[in-house]
C-alpha positions as CSV (number, residue, x, y, z in Angstrom):
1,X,4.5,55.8,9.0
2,X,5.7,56.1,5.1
3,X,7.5,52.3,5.9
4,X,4.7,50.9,7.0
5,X,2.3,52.1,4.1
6,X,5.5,51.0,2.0
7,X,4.4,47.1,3.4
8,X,0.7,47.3,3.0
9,X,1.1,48.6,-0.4
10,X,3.6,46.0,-1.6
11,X,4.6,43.3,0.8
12,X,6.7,41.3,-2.2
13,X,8.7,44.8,-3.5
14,X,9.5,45.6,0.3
15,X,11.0,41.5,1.2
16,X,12.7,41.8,-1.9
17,X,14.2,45.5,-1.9
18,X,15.5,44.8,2.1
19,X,17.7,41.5,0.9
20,X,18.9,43.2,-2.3
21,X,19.7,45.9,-0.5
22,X,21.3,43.7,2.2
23,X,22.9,41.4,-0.5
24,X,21.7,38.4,1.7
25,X,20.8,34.7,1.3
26,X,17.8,33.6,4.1
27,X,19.9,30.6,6.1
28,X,16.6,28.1,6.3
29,X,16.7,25.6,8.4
30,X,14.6,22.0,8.0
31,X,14.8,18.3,9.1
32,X,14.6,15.0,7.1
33,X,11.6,13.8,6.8
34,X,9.5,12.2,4.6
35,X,7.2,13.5,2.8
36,X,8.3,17.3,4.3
37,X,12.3,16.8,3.0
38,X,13.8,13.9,1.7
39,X,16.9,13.4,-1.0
40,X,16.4,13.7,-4.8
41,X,18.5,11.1,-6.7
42,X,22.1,10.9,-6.1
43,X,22.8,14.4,-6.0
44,X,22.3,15.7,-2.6
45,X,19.4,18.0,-3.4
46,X,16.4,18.1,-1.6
47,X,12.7,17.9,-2.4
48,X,9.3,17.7,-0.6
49,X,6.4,19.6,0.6
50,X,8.2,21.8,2.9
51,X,10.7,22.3,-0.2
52,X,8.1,23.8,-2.2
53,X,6.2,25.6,0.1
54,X,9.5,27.7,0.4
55,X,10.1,27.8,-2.8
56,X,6.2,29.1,-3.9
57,X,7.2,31.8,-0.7
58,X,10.3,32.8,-2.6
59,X,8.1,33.4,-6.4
60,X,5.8,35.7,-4.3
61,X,8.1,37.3,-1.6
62,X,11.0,37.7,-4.2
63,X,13.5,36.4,-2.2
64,X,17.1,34.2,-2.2
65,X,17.6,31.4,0.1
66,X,19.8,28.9,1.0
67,X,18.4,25.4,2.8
68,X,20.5,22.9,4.9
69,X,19.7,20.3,7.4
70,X,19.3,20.5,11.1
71,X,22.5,19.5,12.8
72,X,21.1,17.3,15.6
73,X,17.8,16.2,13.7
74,X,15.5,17.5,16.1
75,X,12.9,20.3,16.0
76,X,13.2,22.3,19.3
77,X,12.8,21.8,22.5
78,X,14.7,23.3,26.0
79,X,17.8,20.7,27.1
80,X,18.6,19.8,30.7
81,X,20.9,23.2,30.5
82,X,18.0,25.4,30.2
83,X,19.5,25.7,26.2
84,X,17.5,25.4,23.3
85,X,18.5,22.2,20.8
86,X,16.9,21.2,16.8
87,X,16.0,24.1,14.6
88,X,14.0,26.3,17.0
89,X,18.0,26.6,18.9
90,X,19.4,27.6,15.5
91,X,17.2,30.4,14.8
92,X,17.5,31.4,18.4
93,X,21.7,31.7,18.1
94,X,20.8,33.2,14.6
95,X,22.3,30.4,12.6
96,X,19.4,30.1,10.9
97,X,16.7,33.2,9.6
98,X,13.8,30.9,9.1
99,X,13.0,27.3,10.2
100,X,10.7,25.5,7.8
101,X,9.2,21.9,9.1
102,X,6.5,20.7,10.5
103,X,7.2,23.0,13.3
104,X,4.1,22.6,15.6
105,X,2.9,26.2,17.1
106,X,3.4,25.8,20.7
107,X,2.6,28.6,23.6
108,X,6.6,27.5,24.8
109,X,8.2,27.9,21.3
110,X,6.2,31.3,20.5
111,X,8.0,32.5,24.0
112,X,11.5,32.8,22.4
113,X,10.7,32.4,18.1
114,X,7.9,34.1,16.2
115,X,5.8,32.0,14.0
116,X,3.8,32.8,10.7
117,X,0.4,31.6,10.3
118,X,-1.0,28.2,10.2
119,X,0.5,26.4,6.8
120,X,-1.2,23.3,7.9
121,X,-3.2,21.5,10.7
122,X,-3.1,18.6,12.2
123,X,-3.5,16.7,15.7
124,X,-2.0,13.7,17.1
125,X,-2.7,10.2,16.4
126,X,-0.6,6.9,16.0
127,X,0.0,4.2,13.8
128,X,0.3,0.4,14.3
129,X,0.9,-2.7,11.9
130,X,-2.7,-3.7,10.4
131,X,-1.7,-7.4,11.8
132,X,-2.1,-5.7,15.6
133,X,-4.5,-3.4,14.6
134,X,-7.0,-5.8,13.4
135,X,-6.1,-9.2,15.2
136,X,-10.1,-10.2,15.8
137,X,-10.4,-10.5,12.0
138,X,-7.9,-13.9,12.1
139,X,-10.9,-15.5,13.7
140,X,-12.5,-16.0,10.3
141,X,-12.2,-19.0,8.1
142,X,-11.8,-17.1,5.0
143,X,-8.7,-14.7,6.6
144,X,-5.9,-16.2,5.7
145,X,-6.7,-15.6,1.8
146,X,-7.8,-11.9,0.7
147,X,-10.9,-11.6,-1.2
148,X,-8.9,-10.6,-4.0
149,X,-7.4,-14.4,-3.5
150,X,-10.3,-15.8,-2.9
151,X,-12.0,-14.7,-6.3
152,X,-8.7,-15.9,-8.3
153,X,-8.9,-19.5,-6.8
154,X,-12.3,-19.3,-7.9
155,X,-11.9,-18.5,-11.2
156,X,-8.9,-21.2,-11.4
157,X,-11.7,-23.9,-10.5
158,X,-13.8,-22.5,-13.1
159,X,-11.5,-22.1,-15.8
160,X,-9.7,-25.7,-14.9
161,X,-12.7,-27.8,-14.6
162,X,-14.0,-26.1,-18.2
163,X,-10.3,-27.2,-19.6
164,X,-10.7,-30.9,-18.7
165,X,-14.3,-30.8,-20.3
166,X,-12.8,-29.4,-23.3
167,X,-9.9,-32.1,-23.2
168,X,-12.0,-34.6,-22.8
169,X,-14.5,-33.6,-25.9
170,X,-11.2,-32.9,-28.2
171,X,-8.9,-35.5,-27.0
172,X,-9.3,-39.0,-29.2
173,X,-7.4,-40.8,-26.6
174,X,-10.4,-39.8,-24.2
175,X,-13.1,-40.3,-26.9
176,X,-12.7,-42.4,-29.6
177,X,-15.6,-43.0,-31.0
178,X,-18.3,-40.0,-30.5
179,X,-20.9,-41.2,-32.2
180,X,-20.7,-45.3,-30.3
181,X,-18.3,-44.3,-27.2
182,X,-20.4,-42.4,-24.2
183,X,-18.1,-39.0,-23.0
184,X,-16.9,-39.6,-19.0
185,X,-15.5,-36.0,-18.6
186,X,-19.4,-34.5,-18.8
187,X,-18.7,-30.8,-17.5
188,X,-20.8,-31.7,-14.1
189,X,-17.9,-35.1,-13.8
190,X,-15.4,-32.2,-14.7
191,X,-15.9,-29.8,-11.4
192,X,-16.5,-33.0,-9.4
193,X,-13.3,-34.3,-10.4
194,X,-11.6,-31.3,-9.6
195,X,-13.6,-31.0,-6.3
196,X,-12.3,-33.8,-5.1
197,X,-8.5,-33.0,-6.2
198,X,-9.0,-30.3,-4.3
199,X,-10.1,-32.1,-0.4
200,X,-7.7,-34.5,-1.3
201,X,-9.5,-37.5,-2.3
202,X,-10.1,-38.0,-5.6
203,X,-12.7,-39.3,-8.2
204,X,-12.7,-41.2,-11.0
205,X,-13.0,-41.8,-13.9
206,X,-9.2,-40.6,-14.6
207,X,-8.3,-39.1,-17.5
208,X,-6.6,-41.3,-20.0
209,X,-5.3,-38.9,-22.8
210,X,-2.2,-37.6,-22.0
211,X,-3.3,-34.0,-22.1
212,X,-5.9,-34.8,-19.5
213,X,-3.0,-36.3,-16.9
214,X,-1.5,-33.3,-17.6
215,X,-4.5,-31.2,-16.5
216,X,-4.9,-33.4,-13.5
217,X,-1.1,-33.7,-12.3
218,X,-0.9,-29.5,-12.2
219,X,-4.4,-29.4,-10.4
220,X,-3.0,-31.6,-8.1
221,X,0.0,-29.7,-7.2
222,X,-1.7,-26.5,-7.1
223,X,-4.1,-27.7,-5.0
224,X,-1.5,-29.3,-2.5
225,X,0.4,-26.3,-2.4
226,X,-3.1,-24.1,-1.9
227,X,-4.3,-25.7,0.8
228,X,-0.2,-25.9,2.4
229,X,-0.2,-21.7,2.4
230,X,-3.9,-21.7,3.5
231,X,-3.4,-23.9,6.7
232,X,0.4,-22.1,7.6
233,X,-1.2,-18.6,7.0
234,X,-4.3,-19.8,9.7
235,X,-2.5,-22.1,12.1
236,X,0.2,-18.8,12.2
237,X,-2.8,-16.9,13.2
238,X,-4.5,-19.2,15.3
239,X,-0.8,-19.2,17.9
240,X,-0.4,-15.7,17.3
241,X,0.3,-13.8,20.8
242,X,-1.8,-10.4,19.7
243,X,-4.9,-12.5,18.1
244,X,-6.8,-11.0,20.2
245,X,-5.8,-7.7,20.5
246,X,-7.5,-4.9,18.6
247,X,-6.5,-1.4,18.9
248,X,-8.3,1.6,17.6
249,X,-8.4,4.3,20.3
250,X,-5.7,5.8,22.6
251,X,-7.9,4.6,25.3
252,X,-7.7,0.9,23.9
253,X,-3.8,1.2,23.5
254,X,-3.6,2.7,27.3
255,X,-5.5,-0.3,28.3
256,X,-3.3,-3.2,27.2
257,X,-0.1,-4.1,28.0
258,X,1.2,-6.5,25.4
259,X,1.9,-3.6,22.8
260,X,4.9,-0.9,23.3
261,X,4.0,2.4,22.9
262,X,6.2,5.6,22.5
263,X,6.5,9.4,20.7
264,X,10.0,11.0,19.6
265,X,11.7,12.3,22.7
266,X,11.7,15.8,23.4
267,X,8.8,17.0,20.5
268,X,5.7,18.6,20.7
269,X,4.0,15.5,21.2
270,X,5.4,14.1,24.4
271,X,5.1,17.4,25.8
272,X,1.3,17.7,25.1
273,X,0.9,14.4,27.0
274,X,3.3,15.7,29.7
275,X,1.4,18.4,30.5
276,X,-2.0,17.0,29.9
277,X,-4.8,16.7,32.1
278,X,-6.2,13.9,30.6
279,X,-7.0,10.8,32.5
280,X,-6.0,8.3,29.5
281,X,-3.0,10.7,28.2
282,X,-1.7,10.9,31.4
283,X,-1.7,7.0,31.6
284,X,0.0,6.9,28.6
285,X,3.1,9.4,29.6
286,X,3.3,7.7,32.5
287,X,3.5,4.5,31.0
288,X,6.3,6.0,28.1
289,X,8.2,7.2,31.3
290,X,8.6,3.9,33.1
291,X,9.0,2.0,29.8
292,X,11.3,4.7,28.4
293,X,10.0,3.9,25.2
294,X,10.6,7.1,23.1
295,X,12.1,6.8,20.1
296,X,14.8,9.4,18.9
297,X,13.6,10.2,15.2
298,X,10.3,9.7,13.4
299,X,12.4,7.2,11.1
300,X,13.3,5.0,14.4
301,X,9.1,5.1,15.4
302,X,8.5,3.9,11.7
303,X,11.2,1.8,12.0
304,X,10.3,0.0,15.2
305,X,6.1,0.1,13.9
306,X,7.3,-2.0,11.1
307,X,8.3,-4.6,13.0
308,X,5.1,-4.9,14.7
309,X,4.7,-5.2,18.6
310,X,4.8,-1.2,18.4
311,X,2.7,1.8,18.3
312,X,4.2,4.8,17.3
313,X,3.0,8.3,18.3
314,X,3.2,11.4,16.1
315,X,1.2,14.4,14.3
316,X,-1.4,13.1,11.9
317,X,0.3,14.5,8.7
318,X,3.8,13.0,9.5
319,X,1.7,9.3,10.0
320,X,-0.6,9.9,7.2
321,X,2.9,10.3,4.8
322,X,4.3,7.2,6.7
323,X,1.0,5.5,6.1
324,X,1.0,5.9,2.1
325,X,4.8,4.9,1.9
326,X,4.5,1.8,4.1
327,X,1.6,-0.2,3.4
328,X,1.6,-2.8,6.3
329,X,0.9,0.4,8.5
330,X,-2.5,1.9,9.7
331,X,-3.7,5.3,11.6
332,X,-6.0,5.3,14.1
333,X,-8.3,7.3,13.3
334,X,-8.7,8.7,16.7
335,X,-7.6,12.1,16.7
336,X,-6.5,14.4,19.8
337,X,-5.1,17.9,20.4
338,X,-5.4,19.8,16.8
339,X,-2.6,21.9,16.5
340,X,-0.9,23.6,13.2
341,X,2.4,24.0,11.6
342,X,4.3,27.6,11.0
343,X,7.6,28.4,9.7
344,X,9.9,29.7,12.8
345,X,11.7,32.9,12.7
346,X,13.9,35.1,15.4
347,X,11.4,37.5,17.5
348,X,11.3,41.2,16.0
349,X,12.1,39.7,12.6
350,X,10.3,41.9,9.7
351,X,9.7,38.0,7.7
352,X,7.4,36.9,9.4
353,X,4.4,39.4,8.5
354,X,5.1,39.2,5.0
355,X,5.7,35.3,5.2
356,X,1.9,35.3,6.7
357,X,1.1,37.2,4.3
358,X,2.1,35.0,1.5
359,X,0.8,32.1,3.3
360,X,-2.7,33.0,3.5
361,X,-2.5,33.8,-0.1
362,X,-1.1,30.7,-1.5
363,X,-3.7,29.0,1.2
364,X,-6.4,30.9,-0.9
365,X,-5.6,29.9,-4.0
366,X,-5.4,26.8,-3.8
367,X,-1.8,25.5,-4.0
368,X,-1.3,24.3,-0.3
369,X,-3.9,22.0,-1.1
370,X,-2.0,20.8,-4.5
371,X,0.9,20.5,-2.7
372,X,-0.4,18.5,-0.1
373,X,-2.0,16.2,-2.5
374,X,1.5,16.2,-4.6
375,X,3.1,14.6,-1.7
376,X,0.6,12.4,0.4
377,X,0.1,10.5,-2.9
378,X,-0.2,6.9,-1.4
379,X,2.2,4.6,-3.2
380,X,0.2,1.3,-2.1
381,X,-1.6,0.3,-5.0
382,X,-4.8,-2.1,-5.0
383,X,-4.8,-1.6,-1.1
384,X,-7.5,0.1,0.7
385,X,-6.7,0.7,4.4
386,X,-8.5,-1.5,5.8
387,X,-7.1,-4.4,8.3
388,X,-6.3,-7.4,5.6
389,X,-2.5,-6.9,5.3
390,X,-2.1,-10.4,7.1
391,X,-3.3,-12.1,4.4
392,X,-2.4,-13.8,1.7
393,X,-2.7,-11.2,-1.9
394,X,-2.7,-13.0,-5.7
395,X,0.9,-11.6,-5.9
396,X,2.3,-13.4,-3.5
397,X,1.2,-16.4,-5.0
398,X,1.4,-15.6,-8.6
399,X,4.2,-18.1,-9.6
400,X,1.6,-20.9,-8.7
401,X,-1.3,-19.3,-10.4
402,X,0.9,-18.7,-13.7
403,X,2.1,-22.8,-13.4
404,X,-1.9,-23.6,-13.3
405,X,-2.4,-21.2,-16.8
406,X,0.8,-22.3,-18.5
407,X,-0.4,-26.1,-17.7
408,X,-4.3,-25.8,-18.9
409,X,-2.8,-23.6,-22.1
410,X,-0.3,-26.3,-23.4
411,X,-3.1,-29.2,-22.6
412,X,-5.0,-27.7,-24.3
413,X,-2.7,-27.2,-27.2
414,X,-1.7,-31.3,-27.0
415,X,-5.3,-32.3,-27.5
416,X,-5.4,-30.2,-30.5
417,X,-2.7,-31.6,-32.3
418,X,-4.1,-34.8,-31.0
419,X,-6.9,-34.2,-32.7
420,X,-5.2,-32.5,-35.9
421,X,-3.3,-35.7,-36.5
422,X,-6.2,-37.7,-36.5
423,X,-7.8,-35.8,-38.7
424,X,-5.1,-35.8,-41.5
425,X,-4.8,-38.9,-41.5
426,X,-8.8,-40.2,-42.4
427,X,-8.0,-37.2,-45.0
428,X,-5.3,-38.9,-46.2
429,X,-7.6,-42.3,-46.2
430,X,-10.5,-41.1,-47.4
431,X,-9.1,-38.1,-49.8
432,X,-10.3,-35.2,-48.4
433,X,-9.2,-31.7,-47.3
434,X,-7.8,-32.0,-43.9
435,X,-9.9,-28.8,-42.7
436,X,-13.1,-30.6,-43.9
437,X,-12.3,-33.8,-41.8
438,X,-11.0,-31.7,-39.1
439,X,-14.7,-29.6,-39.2
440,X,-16.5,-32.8,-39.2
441,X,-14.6,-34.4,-35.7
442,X,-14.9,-31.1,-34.4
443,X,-19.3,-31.1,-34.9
444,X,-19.0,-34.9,-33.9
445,X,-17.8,-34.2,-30.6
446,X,-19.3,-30.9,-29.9
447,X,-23.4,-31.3,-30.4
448,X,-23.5,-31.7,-34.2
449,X,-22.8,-35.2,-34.2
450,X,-26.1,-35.7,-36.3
451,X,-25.8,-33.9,-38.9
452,X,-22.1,-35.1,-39.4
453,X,-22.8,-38.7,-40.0
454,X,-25.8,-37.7,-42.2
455,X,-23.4,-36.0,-44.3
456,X,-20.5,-38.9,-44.3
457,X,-23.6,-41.4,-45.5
458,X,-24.6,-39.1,-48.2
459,X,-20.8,-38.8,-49.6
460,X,-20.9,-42.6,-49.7
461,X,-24.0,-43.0,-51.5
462,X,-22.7,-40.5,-54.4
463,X,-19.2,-42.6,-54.3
């Protein structure tokens, strides 16, 4: 009785007495996997959310441990030989104390381990590439660009068809004479023009100042190559095999037959569909039996997602982490048999009430939360989950977009000193400052065209 008031009293003094007294390291066992364990650097250590959470367990419970990997990479589950394998076998044979994963709590496991309390819950879901996901959306026009893309080739027509205006205006080679000559490139001629660069076709007037041909000759090529990724990117999706496949439910996936499905072999998750009752989960086992399409590691389900014409099927935490590291991937968002993690331990062992313990108290405060937010951080930036991965983003075609701004910068920049050297030389002629004459050309040809010649008639009747 006087142990057991010990515990309530202090549950951190008592973990901490019993191993000093002991002079013992805990032997933790965990897995690789992302975002739970995965290598730091180059120096073999290991970090993650799992990582942490023992580490928090340690500050409170006072405690020294030592982590290493799972020898066969596999949680737990009973072999042909009636043996347990993965971590739930190592803390069985007691080469392990605790195993710390995302263990799920099964009625089996808690038959042979004990388990601590719930450190986090989650169900079972599955991903997919967003091009399978979402293959309806290809039968839109406007798919094979993003929005995103669509608003930068917008503001390249704007901003190009405003530089040839401006060229033309500055440009003396394109109008001599502002106050005789009439101006082609009006800023309505300018869009046209451009317009009809852009269909292919044409419309004149051409530019005759060099720095207009220059304007027009990288239009043209932008526009070439524009519309050569538009119509690849949509004849690609108009011969696509899965066009018309959208998945979004377990019952949608258990309904088609052109996309492979699978879990990891032996894990919580195939046994949940082996044993359950449900018409479309049973459809699906059956269909993973005949197919033999489980995968032997998450990393291998990822793997195989990636390169589409696969569904992978996991817990919803290990998919949401693959999810924010992969950005061509997408959950489902339906969500079957909620279930939680716990940290396994050898039946009768005096960790697992203070571990509880501990839990519910870091679980209170706040930091399972923060540490959950640490690590499902998605590193997909500018993408918002939603099925537009097969098109094309202003990234991929930012070489082109930087030719077009380069082109329109140093046209601009030729009509200026087109312009400059005009002007220095009526200074010159009629011995003036150069930034006088060059004000005057500039008012000419940009609405005060007036006013400047009233000025150049005054001058002459005071010479």
């Amino acid at each position: 009785m006087k142990g057991c008031i010990v515990v309530v009293f202090s549950v951190a003094a008592l973990c901490g007495w019993t191993l000093a007294a002991g002079t013992k390291e805990l032997s933790i066992t965990t897995i690789m996997e992302e975002p739970y364990t995965m290598p730091k650097g180059s120096g073999g250590e290991l970090e993650g959310y799992c990582i942490d959470l023992i580490a928090e367990l340690s500050r409170i419970l006072a405690f020294k441990y030592k982590v290493h990997l799972v020898k066969d990479n596999r949680y737990g589950a009973i072999d042909s030989s009636g043996n347990w394998n993965g971590m739930i076998g190592e803390v069985i044979r007691g080469e392990a104390d605790l195993a710390v994963a995302p263990l799920t709590r099964t009625a089996l496991r808690e038959q042979y381990v004990d388990m601590t309390a719930t450190f986090m819950s989650t169900g079972i879901s599955f991903i997919l590439h967003k091009d399978v996901a979402c293959g309806d959306r290809w039968l839109s026009l406007l798919a094979p660009f993003s929005t995103q893309m669509w608003v930068g080739v917008l503001m390249a027509f704007l901003l190009t068809g405003l530089c040839i205006f401006l060229v033309g205006r500055i440009s003396p080679s394109e109008w001599a004479e502002p106050d005789t000559d009439e101006h082609q490139f009006t800023l309505l001629h300018s869009y046209w023009y451009i317009t009809g660069a852009l269909t292919l076709q044409g419309a004149g007037p051409h530019p005759k100042a060099a720095a207009g041909k220059l304007i027009s000759a990288i239009w043209w090529l932008f526009a070439i190559l524009l519309l050569a990724c538009y119509l690849a990117n949509f004849n690609a999706a108009l011969h696509s095999d899965d066009k018309h496949i959208s998945i979004k439910t377990f019952e949608d996936l258990a309904n088609q037959d052109k996309i492979e499905y699978g879990a990891m072999e032996g894990g919580s998750t195939m046994l949940f569909f082996k044993n359950s009752q449900n018409p479309v989960c049973r459809r699906i086992h059956q269909h993973m039996e005949r197919k033999k399409s489980y995968v032997a590691s998450m990393e291998e389900g990822i793997r195989r997602t990636q390169e589409g014409n696969f569904a992978f099927i996991g817990e919803t935490a290990s998919l949401d982490s693959a999810v924010a590291h992969h950005c061509k991937l997408i959950r489902s968002q339906d969500v079957v048999a909620m279930r939680g993690y716990g940290i396994a331990a050898r039946q009768g062992s005096p960790l697992v009430k203070n571990l509880t313990a501990a839990i519910r108290q870091l679980t209170e405060s706040g930091e399972l939360a923060y540490l959950r937010d640490k690590w499902w951080v998605s590193s997909c930036l500018g993408e918002d989950g939603t099925c537009a991965s097969g098109t094309l983003q202003p990234y991929d075609m930012r070489g082109l977009f930087l030719l077009l701004g380069l082109g329109l910068g140093v046209s601009l920049l030729f009509a200026l000193l087109e312009l400059l050297a005009l002007a220095r030389n009526r200074a010159q002629e009629q011995k003036k400052s150069c930034c006088s004459v060059l004000t005057s050309e500039l008012n000419r040809r940009f609405g005060g065209g007036g006013e400047a010649t009233a000025q150049d008639a005054s001058d002459k009747s005071k010479a």
